[in-house]
C-alpha positions, 0 to 999 in steps of 0.5 A: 516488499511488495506486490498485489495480491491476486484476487484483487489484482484481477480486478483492478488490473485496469486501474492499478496495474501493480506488480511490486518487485522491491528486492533489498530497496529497504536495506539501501534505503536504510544506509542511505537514510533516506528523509521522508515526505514533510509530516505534520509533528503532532499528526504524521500526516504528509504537508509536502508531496513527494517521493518516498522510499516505499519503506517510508510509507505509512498508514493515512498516506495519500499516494499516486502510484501510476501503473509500474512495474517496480517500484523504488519509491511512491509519490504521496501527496498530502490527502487534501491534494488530488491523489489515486490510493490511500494506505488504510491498515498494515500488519506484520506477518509472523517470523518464520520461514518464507511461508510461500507466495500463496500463503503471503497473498491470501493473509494479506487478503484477509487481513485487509478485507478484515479492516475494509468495513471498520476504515470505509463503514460500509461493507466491502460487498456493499462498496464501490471502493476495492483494495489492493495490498503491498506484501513481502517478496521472498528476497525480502523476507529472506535478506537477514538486512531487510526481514520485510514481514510488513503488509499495507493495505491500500484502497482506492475507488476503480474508474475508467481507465484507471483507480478515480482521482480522489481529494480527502481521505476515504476513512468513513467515507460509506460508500 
């Protein structure tokens, strides 16, 4: 996985500053095994903070990303904790040959902005919450152990200085 796509990269460059570079992180998390965040059996949802391999993430997630410029792991947090992002959507590209950066970035940008309004109810152009995306990186959608073809989704308020502190989930949050 996983960078941010460029359109809103430009505009979150302030709060999100996100450059993923995550080549084969998913394969060693793999052999490691690596255990996860606390989840609620029934619901899923994150009841201990902590860091996760970003291979663990998973939609309703809370997260503080910070300003990185590779990411391994993600610190989440249970929602109703003070968190920056929240993974809203995720899909899987096609199998395939790597279709290209571009390619990757601008179906990754429809697919996320054709889920803002249905997960916010509010329109995006008529919202003061933006998204960014986590999608595949060449080397892993190439490495025959990884196959990374995921994208993720993931919204946040801008602020000063960076993506606002947040407590609750922002699904339905109309605005």
């Amino acid at each position: 996985m996983t960078r941010i796509g460029p359109v809103r990269l430009a505009a979150a460059t302030g709060a999100l500053a996100l450059l993923f570079a995550l080549c084969g992180c998913a394969a060693i998390g793999q052999l490691l095994g690596g255990g996860g965040p606390q989840r609620d059996e029934e619901t899923g949802q994150v009841t201990e903070s902590g860091d996760v391999d970003v291979f663990q993430l998973k939609i309703g997630d809370c997260l503080n990303l910070g300003e990185n410029g590779e990411l391994s792991s993600a610190a989440v947090v249970p929602c109703t904790e003070p968190h920056t992002e929240e993974i809203f959507h995720e899909f899987e590209m096609p199998e395939g040959d790597w279709p290209g950066k571009d390619a990757i970035d601008q179906a990754a940008d429809e697919g996320c902005y054709a889920e803002f309004e249905s997960f916010v109810g509010k329109a995006f152009e008529d919202s003061v919450l933006d998204y960014v995306f986590l999608a595949p990186l060449e080397d892993g959608w190439n490495d025959p152990n990884v196959k990374d073809r995921l994208v993720q989704c993931v919204i946040y308020e801008p602020g000063e200085g960076g993506a606002k502190k947040l407590t609750g989930s922002l699904e339905g949050a109309a605005r």
